[in-house]
N, C-alpha and C positions, 0 to 999 in steps of 0.2 A: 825353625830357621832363624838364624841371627838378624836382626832389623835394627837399623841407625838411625835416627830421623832430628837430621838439624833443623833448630830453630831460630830466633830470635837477630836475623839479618836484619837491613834495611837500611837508608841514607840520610847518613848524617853530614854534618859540618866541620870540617877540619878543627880539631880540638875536641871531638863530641867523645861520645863509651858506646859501648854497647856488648850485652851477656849476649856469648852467643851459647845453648843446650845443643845436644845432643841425647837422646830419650834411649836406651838400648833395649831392645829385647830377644831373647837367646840367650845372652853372653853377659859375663857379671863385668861394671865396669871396674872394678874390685881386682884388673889382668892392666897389659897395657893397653894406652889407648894414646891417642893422637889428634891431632888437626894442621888439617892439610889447606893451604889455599893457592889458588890460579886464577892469575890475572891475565888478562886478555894477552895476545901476541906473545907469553910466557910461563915456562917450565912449572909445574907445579911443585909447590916447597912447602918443605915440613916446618911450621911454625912454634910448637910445642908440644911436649909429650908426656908422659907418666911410661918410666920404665917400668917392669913387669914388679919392684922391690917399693915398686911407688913412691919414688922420687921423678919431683917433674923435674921438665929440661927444656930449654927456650933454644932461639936463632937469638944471638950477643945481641942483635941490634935490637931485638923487642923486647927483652928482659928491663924490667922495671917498667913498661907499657900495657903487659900481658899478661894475665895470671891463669891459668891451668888450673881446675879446680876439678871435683866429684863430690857425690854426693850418696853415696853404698845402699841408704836407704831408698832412695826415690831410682837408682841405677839410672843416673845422669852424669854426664859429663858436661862441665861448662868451660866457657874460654871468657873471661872479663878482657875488654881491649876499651884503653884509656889514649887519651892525646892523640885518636887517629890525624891520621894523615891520608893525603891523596894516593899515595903510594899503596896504601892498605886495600885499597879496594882489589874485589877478588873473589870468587866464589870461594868460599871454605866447606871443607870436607872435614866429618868426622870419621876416625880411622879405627881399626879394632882386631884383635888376636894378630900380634906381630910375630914376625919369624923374621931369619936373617937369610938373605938372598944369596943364590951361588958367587957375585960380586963383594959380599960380604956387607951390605947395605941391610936395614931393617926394612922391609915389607910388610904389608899389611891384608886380610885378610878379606876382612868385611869393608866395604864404605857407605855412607849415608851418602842421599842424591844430593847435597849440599845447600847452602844458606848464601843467599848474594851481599854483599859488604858493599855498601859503594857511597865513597868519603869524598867531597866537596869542597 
Protein backbone atom coordinates (compact mmCIF):
# COMPACT_ATOMS: atom_id res chain seq x y z
CA UNK A 1 0.00 0.00 0.00
CA UNK A 2 1.11 3.63 -0.75
CA UNK A 3 2.22 5.55 2.61
CA UNK A 4 3.09 9.39 2.94
CA UNK A 5 4.32 10.41 6.15
CA UNK A 6 5.07 14.26 6.59
CA UNK A 7 7.54 15.67 8.62
CA UNK A 8 9.45 18.39 9.78
CA UNK A 9 6.33 20.96 10.99
CA UNK A 10 6.57 23.19 13.98
CA UNK A 11 6.55 26.90 15.27
CA UNK A 12 8.31 29.39 14.26
CA UNK A 13 8.61 33.20 14.33
CA UNK A 14 7.57 35.37 11.50
CA UNK A 15 10.55 35.46 9.27
CA UNK A 16 11.84 31.84 10.47
CA UNK A 17 12.24 28.45 7.41
CA UNK A 18 11.48 25.39 7.76
CA UNK A 19 11.93 21.81 5.43
CA UNK A 20 9.02 20.24 5.61
CA UNK A 21 9.70 15.98 4.06
CA UNK A 22 7.40 13.90 3.16
CA UNK A 23 8.91 9.97 3.36
CA UNK A 24 6.83 7.82 0.41
CA UNK A 25 6.38 4.26 0.45
CA UNK A 26 4.56 2.28 -2.45
CA UNK A 27 4.94 5.01 -4.99
CA UNK A 28 8.11 6.45 -6.55
CA UNK A 29 8.17 10.18 -5.80
CA UNK A 30 10.09 10.19 -9.35
CA UNK A 31 5.38 10.77 -10.62
CA UNK A 32 3.73 13.81 -9.55
CA UNK A 33 3.50 14.89 -6.12
CA UNK A 34 2.20 18.00 -4.29
CA UNK A 35 1.65 19.76 -0.96
CA UNK A 36 -1.38 20.80 0.21
CA UNK A 37 -2.10 23.04 3.32
CA UNK A 38 -5.42 24.16 5.43
CA UNK A 39 -5.78 26.60 7.78
CA UNK A 40 -8.21 26.82 10.20
CA UNK A 41 -11.91 28.25 9.17
CA UNK A 42 -10.33 27.70 5.33
CA UNK A 43 -10.39 25.81 2.07
CA UNK A 44 -7.61 23.65 1.51
CA UNK A 45 -5.06 24.89 -1.12
CA UNK A 46 -2.65 23.51 -3.28
CA UNK A 47 0.77 25.27 -2.53
CA UNK A 48 3.27 23.64 -4.94
CA UNK A 49 3.70 20.84 -7.21
CA UNK A 50 5.87 18.58 -9.43
CA UNK A 51 3.92 17.91 -12.47
CA UNK A 52 4.15 14.26 -13.78
CA UNK A 53 7.34 15.83 -16.56
CA UNK A 54 8.87 17.12 -13.23
CA UNK A 55 8.62 20.57 -13.54
CA UNK A 56 7.62 22.13 -10.17
CA UNK A 57 4.77 24.75 -9.96
CA UNK A 58 4.03 27.27 -7.15
CA UNK A 59 0.69 29.46 -5.92
CA UNK A 60 2.41 33.38 -7.54
CA UNK A 61 2.33 34.57 -4.22
CA UNK A 62 4.89 31.93 -2.62
CA UNK A 63 7.22 31.53 -5.46
CA UNK A 64 10.49 32.87 -4.56
CA UNK A 65 9.34 31.86 -0.65
CA UNK A 66 9.00 28.11 -1.51
CA UNK A 67 10.89 25.62 -2.99
CA UNK A 68 9.58 22.11 -3.99
CA UNK A 69 12.16 19.74 -4.01
CA UNK A 70 12.70 15.47 -4.21
CA UNK A 71 15.11 13.52 -3.55
CA UNK A 72 14.70 9.86 -5.99
CA UNK A 73 17.30 8.23 -3.96
CA UNK A 74 15.92 8.51 -0.38
CA UNK A 75 11.95 8.68 -2.26
CA UNK A 76 11.35 12.02 -0.37
CA UNK A 77 9.66 14.82 -1.17
CA UNK A 78 10.51 18.27 0.51
CA UNK A 79 8.88 21.67 0.65
CA UNK A 80 11.77 24.44 1.90
CA UNK A 81 9.51 27.61 3.24
CA UNK A 82 11.53 30.73 3.86
CA UNK A 83 10.27 34.43 5.25
CA UNK A 84 7.11 32.69 6.85
CA UNK A 85 4.43 34.49 7.73
CA UNK A 86 1.43 34.29 10.03
CA UNK A 87 -0.61 33.71 7.16
CA UNK A 88 1.41 30.32 6.49
CA UNK A 89 0.12 28.59 9.19
CA UNK A 90 -1.78 25.47 8.38
CA UNK A 91 -1.56 21.91 8.46
CA UNK A 92 0.24 20.86 5.16
CA UNK A 93 -0.61 17.66 3.40
CA UNK A 94 1.58 15.64 1.25
CA UNK A 95 -0.18 14.72 -1.90
CA UNK A 96 0.66 11.66 -4.60
CA UNK A 97 -0.49 9.86 -7.87
CA UNK A 98 -2.50 12.85 -9.58
CA UNK A 99 -5.31 12.46 -11.92
CA UNK A 100 -7.63 15.07 -13.47
CA UNK A 101 -11.12 15.30 -11.83
CA UNK A 102 -14.52 15.05 -13.96
CA UNK A 103 -14.29 19.29 -13.19
CA UNK A 104 -11.21 19.04 -14.86
CA UNK A 105 -9.08 20.06 -11.60
CA UNK A 106 -5.99 17.79 -10.66
CA UNK A 107 -6.70 15.41 -7.80
CA UNK A 108 -4.86 13.44 -5.84
CA UNK A 109 -4.76 9.92 -4.78
CA UNK A 110 -2.91 9.17 -1.76
CA UNK A 111 -2.36 11.82 1.22
CA UNK A 112 0.05 11.91 4.24
CA UNK A 113 -1.92 12.61 7.75
CA UNK A 114 -0.07 15.96 7.53
CA UNK A 115 2.58 18.28 9.55
CA UNK A 116 1.31 21.43 11.57
CA UNK A 117 3.07 24.88 10.45
CA UNK A 118 2.18 27.43 12.84
CA UNK A 119 4.12 30.98 12.35
CA UNK A 120 4.11 33.79 15.10
Amino acid sequence: DVQLVESGGGSVQAGGSLRLSCAASGYSVNNCMSWFRQAPGKEREEVAAFFSDGRPTYVDSMEGRFTISKDNAKNTLYLQMYSLKPEDTAMYYCAADCFISGEGDYEYKYWGQGTQVTVS
